[in-house]
C-alpha positions as CSV (number, residue, x, y, z in Angstrom):
1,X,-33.2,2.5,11.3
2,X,-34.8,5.8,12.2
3,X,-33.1,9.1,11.4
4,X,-33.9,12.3,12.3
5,X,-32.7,15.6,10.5
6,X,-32.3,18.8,9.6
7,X,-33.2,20.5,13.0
8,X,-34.3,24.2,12.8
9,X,-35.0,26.9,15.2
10,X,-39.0,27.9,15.3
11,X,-39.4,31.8,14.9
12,X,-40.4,31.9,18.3
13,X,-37.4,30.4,19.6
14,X,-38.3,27.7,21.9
15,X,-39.1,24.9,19.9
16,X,-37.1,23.3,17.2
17,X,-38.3,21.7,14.1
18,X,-36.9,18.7,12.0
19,X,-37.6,15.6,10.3
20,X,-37.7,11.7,10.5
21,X,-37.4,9.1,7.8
22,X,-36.8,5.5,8.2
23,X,-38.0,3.3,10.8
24,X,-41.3,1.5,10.9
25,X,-42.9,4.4,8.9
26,X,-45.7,5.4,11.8
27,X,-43.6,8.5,13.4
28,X,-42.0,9.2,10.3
29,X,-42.5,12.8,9.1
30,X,-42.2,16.5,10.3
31,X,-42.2,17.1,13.7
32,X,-41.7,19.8,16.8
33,X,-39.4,19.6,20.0
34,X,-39.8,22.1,22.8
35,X,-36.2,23.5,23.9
36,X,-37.5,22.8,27.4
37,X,-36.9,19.2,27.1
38,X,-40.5,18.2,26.7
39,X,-41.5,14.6,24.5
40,X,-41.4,15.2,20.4
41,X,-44.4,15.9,18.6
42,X,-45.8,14.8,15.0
43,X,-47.2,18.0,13.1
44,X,-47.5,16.7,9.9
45,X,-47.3,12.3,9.0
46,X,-45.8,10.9,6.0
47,X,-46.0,7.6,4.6
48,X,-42.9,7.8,2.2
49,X,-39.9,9.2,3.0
50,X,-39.4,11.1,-0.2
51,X,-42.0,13.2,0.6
52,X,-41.6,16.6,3.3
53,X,-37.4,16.3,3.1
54,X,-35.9,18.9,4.2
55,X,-38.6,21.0,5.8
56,X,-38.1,25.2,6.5
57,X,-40.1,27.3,8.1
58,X,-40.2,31.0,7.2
59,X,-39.0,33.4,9.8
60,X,-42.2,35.0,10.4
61,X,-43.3,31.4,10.9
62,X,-46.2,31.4,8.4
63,X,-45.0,29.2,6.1
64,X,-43.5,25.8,5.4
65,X,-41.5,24.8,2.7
66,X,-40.3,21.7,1.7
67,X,-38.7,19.3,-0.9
68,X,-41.1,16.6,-2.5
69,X,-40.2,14.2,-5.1
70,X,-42.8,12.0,-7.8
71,X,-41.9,9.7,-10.4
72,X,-42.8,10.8,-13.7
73,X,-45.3,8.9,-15.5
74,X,-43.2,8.6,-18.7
75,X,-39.8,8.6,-17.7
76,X,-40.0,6.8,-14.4
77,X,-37.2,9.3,-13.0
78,X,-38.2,11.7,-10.1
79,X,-39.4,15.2,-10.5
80,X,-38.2,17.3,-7.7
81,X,-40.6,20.0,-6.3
82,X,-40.1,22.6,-3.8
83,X,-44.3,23.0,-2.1
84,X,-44.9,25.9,0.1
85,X,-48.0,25.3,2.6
86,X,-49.6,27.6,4.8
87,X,-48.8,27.0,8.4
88,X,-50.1,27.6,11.4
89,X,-51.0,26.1,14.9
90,X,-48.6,23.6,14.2
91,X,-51.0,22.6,11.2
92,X,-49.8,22.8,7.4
93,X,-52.3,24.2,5.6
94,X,-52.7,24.8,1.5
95,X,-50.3,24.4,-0.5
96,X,-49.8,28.4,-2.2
97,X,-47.3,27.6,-4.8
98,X,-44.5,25.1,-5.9
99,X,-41.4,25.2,-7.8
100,X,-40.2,22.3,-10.1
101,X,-36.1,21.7,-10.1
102,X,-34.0,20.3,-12.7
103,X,-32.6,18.0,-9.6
104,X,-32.7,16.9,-6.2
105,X,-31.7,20.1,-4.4
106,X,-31.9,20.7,-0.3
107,X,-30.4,24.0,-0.3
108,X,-33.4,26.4,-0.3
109,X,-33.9,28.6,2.1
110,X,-36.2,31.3,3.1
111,X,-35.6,35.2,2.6
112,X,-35.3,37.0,5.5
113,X,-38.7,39.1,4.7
114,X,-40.2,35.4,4.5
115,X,-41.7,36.3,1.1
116,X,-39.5,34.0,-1.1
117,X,-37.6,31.4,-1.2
118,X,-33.7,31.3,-2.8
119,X,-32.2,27.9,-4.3
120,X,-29.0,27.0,-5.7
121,X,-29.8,26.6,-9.9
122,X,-27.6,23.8,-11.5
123,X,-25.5,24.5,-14.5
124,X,-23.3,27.0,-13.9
125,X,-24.5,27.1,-9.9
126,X,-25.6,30.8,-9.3
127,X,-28.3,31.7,-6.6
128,X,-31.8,32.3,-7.8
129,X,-35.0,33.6,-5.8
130,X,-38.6,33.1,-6.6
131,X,-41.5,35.0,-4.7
132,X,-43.8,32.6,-3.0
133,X,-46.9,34.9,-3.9
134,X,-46.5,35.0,-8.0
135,X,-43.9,36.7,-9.8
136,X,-40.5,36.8,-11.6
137,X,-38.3,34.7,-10.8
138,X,-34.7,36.7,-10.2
139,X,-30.7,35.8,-10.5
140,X,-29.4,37.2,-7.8
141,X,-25.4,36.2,-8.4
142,X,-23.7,35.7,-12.1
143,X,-21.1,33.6,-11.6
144,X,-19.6,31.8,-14.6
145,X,-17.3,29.0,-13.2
146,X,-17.2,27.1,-10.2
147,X,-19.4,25.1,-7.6
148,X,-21.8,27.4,-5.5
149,X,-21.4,25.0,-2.1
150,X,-23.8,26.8,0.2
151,X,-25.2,30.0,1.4
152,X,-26.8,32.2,4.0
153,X,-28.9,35.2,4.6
154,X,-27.9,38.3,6.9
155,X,-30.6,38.6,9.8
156,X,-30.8,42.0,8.0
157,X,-31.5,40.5,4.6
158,X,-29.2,43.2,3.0
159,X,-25.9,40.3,2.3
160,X,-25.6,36.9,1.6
161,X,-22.1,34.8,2.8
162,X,-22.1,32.5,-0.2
163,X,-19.6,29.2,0.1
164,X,-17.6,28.5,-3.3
165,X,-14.8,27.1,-4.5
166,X,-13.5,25.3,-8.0
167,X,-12.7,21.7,-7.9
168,X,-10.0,19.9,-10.1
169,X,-9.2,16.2,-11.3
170,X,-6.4,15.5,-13.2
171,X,-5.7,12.5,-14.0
172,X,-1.7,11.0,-14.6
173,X,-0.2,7.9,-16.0
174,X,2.8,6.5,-14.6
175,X,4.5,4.7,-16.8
176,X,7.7,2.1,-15.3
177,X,10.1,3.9,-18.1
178,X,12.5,0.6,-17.6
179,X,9.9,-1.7,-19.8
């Protein structure tokens, strides 16, 4: 089964970008579709699924980012890694810089300014941001309790709408009180 995913508006606004996974593996990857209705393009191939998930562009369409995953030599589990790549002409260039996560985690997105990237940090869930060009990493919210669900930028990049809640289980015996 072939699935494609996470569609995205280009910066220039008449193409779209997304993903495929599944299938027989040879169209699998990330890949353009004009808004005018033209055939689907393959920009960049991949041979495993686990690899370009969840691709964004950066607004000022410079940049790629996107979720890849290797098994670790020792402990055989995944390590989850944001890559940022150059991109341009519909090519993906260098990488310039990745970010490891503690898990698999689809939520990052590009600043509005393009030059970093925010992510949802387990724990505790508060929003972090990391410049893609070196630097401090930086908390931007300090909340103590709760799930952090999802988020998005302004177009101004002054506010972010943040999605949060707390979730409860309780759990209850019923007893039959005639036994």
């Amino acid at each position: 089964m072939r699935v494609d995913e996470r569609p995205q508006v280009m910066p220039d606004g008449k193409s779209i970008l997304f993903s495929r996974v599944g299938g027989d593996g040879t169209d699998q990857g990330v890949r353009r579709v004009s808004l005018d209705g033209a055939e689907n393009e393959l920009l960049i191939h991949t041979k495993d699924s686990a690899y370009f998930r969840a691709p964004k562009i950066s607004p000022n369409g410079q940049y790629l980012a996107f979720l890849d995953n290797d098994y670790h030599p020792v402990t055989f589990r995944p390590d989850y890694i944001i890559k940022i790549a150059k991109f341009s002409n519909r090519q993906l260039g260098s990488i310039i810089t990745t970010k490891e996560l503690d898990s698999y985690n689809d939520t990052f997105q590009w600043s509005p300014d393009s030059q970093s990237l925010t992510y949802i940090k387990n724990g505790t869930p508060n929003l972090w941001s990391f410049p893609i060009k070196g630097g401090k990493e930086t908390q931007l919210t300090d909340f103590s309790l709760g799930n952090l669900r999802n988020y998005v930028w302004s177009a101004d990049g002054k506010r972010i709408l943040i999605i949060r809640g707390i979730v409860n289980f309780d759990l209850v015996l019923i007893k039959d009180a005639t036994r």
